[in-house]
C-alpha positions as CSV (number, residue, x, y, z in Angstrom):
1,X,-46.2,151.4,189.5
2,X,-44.3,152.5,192.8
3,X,-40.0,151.5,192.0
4,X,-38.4,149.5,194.2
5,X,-36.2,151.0,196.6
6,X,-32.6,150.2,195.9
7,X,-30.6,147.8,197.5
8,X,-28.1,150.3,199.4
9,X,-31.5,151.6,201.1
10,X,-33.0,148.2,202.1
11,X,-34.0,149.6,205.9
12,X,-32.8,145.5,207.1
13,X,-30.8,142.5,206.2
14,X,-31.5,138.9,208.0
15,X,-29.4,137.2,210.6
16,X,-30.3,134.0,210.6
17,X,-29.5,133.4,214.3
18,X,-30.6,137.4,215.3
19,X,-33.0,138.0,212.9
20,X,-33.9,141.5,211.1
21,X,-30.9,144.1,211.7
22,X,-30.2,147.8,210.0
23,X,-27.5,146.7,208.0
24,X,-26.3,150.6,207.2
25,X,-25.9,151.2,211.3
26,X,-22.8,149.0,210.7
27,X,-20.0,149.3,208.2
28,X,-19.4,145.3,208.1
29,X,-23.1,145.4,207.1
30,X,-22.9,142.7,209.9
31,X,-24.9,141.7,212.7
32,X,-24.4,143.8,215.8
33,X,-25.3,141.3,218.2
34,X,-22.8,138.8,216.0
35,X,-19.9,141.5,215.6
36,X,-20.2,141.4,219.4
37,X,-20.1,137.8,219.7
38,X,-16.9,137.5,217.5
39,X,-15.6,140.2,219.1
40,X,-15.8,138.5,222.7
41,X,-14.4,135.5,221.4
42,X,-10.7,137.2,219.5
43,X,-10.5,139.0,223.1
44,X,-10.8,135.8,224.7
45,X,-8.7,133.9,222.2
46,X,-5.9,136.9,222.7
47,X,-6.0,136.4,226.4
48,X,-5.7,132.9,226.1
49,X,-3.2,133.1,224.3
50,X,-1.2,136.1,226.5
51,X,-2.3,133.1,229.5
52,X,-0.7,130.5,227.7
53,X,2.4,132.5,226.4
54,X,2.7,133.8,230.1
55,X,3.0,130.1,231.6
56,X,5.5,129.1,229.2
57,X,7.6,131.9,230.9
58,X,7.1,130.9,234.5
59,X,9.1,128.9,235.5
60,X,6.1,126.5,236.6
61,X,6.6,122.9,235.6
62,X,5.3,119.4,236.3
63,X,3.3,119.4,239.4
64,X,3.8,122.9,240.1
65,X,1.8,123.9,237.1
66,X,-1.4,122.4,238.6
67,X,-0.3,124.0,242.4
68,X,-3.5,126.1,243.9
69,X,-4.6,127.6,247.3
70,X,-7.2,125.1,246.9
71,X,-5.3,122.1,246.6
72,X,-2.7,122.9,249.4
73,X,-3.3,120.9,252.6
74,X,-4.2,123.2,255.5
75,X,-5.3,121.9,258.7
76,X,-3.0,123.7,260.8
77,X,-3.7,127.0,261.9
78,X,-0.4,128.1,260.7
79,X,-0.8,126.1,257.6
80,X,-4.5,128.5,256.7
81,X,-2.2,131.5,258.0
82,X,-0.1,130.9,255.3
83,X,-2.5,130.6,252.8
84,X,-4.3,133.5,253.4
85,X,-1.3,135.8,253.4
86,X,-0.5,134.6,249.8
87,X,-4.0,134.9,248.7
88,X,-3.8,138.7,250.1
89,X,-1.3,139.3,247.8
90,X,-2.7,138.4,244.3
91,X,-6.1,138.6,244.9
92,X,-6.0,142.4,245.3
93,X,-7.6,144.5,242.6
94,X,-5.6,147.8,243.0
95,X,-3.8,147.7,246.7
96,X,-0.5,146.2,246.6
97,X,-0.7,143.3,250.5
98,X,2.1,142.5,252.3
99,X,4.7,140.5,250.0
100,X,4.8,137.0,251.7
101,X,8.3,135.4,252.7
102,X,8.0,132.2,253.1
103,X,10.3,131.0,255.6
104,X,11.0,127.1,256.7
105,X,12.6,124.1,256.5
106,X,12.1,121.7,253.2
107,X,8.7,119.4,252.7
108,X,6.4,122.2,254.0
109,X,4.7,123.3,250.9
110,X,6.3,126.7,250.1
111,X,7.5,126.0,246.3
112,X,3.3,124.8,246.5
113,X,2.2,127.9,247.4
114,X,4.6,130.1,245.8
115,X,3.6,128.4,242.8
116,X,0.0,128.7,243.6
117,X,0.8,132.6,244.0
118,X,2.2,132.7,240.3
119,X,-0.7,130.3,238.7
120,X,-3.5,132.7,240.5
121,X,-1.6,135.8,239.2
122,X,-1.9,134.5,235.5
123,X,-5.0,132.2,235.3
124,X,-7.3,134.3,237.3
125,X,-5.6,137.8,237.2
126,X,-4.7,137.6,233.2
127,X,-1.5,139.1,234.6
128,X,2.3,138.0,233.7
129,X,4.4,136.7,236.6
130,X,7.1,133.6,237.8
131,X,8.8,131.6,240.1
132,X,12.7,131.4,239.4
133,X,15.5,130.4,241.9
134,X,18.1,132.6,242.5
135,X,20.8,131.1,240.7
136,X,18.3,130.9,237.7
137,X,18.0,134.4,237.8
138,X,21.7,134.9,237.8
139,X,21.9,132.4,234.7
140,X,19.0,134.2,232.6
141,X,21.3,137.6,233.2
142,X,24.9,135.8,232.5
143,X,23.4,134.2,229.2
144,X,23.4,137.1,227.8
145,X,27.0,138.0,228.3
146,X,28.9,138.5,224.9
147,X,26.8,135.7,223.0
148,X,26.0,137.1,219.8
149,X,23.2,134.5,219.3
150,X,21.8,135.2,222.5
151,X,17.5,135.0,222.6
152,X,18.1,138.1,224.8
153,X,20.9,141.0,226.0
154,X,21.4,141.3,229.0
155,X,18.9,144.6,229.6
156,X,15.7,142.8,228.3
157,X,16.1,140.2,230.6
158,X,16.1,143.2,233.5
159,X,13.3,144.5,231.3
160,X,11.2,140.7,231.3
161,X,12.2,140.6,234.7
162,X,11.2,143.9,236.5
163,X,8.2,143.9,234.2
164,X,6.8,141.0,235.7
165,X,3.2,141.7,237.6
166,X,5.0,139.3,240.3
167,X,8.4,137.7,241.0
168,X,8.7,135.0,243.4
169,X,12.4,133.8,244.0
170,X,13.0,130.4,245.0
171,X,15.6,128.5,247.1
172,X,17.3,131.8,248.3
173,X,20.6,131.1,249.7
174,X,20.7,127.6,247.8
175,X,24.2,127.8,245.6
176,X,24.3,131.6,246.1
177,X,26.0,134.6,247.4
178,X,29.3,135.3,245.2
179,X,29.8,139.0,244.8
180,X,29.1,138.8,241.8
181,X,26.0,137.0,242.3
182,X,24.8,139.3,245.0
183,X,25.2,142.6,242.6
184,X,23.2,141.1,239.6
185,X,20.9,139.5,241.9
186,X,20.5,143.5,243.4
187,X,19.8,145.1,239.7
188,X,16.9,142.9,239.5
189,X,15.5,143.6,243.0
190,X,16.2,147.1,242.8
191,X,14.6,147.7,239.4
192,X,11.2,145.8,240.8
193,X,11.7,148.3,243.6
194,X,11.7,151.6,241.5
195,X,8.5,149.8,239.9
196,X,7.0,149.1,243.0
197,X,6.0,145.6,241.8
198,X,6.1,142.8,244.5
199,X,9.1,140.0,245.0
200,X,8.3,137.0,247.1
201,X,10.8,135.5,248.9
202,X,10.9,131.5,249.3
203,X,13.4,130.4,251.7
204,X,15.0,127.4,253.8
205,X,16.7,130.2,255.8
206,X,16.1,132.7,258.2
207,X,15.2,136.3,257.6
208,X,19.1,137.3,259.2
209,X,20.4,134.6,257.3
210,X,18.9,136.0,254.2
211,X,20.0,139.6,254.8
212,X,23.5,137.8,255.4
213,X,23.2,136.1,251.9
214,X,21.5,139.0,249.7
215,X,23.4,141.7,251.3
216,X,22.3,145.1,252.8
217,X,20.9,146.7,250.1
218,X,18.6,144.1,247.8
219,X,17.6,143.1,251.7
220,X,16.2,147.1,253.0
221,X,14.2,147.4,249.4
222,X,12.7,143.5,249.9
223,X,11.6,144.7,253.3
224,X,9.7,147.2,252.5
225,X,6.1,145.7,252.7
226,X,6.9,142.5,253.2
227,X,5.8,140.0,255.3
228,X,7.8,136.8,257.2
229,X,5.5,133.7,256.7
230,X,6.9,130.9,258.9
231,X,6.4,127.2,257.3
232,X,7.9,125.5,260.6
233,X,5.5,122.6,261.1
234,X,6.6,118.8,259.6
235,X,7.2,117.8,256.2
236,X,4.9,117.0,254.0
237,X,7.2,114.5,252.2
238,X,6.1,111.0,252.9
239,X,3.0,111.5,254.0
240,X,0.9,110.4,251.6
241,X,1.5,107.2,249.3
């Protein structure tokens, strides 16, 4: 009478979803095809999460949260200019685009598409970025300042800052452009700069009037590959009801 073979040599084990599978090619004694599955979906659950933890952190909220390239009115010429410049930027792989400024008076979409920039980089890119004014900035780093119960010293929000995959600041020139201001404002600019990671620019004022405001040196590393993106044509406050 031949003897069973025993149980740590049994050749298979039954999925029921996968069928037969060699059990001793894997040291779960699991599926492969199901290890695989559950493998996809922690990865996807961890980016997910990373997405979720990432828009928490960026400054987006309300309407600005739901802000694409798809969803921002362009019939203009300029208007498609525009968008196209700030999809250049975030929808490259490898190559860093021009760095958009975007340049105009209020009511012609630029928080929109600055916040479109920020959404794209962290939805679709699985990246980390934000959109922060200039005074906000200032705030995050003066938080810090001998506040023993502080969520963060003053060097990891530099850190959070220049590690950012992109940094859009807002209403430049808005409340700004104390000394002070202007040499906290620099660290942050100049450490994105050693990085070489990009800072947008969102602006009601004019590229002179911005060197004017930031001062000489935040101004020559922000220049370096960026890109003046005038939003000139009328608001689009009012338009719709």
């Amino acid at each position: 009478m031949a003897q069973s073979q025993p149980d740590s040599m049994r050749p298979d084990e039954m999925c029921p979803e996968h069928g037969a599978y060699d059990y001793r090619a894997n040291w779960l004694r699991q599926c492969a095809q199901c290890e695989a599955a559950g493998d996809a979906h922690r990865a996807r659950v961890k980016r997910e999460e990373y997405r979720d933890e990432c828009l928490r952190e960026s400054g987006l909220f309300g309407w600005p949260l739901r802000a694409t390239f798809d969803n921002f009115t362009a019939s203009l010429p300029a208007q498609r200019e525009a968008v196209a410049a700030c999809r250049a930027l975030v929808e490259k792989s490898e190559e860093r685009g021009d760095v958009p400024w975007l340049l105009g008076p209020p009511g012609t979409g630029k928080t929109h598409l600055a916040s479109a920039m920020v959404n794209y980089v962290i939805r679709e890119r699985g990246l980390s970025a934000a959109i922060y004014s200039a005074r906000e900035i200032v705030k995050m780093l003066r938080a810090s300042w001998g506040n023993k119960h502080a969520e963060q010293t003053e060097e990891e929000v530099l850190d959070s800052l220049a590690s950012l995959a992109l940094l859009v600041i807002d209403e430049v020139g808005v409340g700004f452009g104390s000394e002070s201001e202007t040499v906290q404002l620099f660290d942050v600019i100049d450490l994105r700069y050693r990085l070489e990671r990009p800072t947008a620019l969102v602006s009601n004022l004019t590229w002179l009037e911005i060197k004017a405001t930031l001062g000489e040196r935040s101004f020559d590393r922000l220049r370096q590959g960026a890109r003046v993106v005038p939003m000139t044509w009328p608001s689009h406050r009012g338009s719709h009801s």
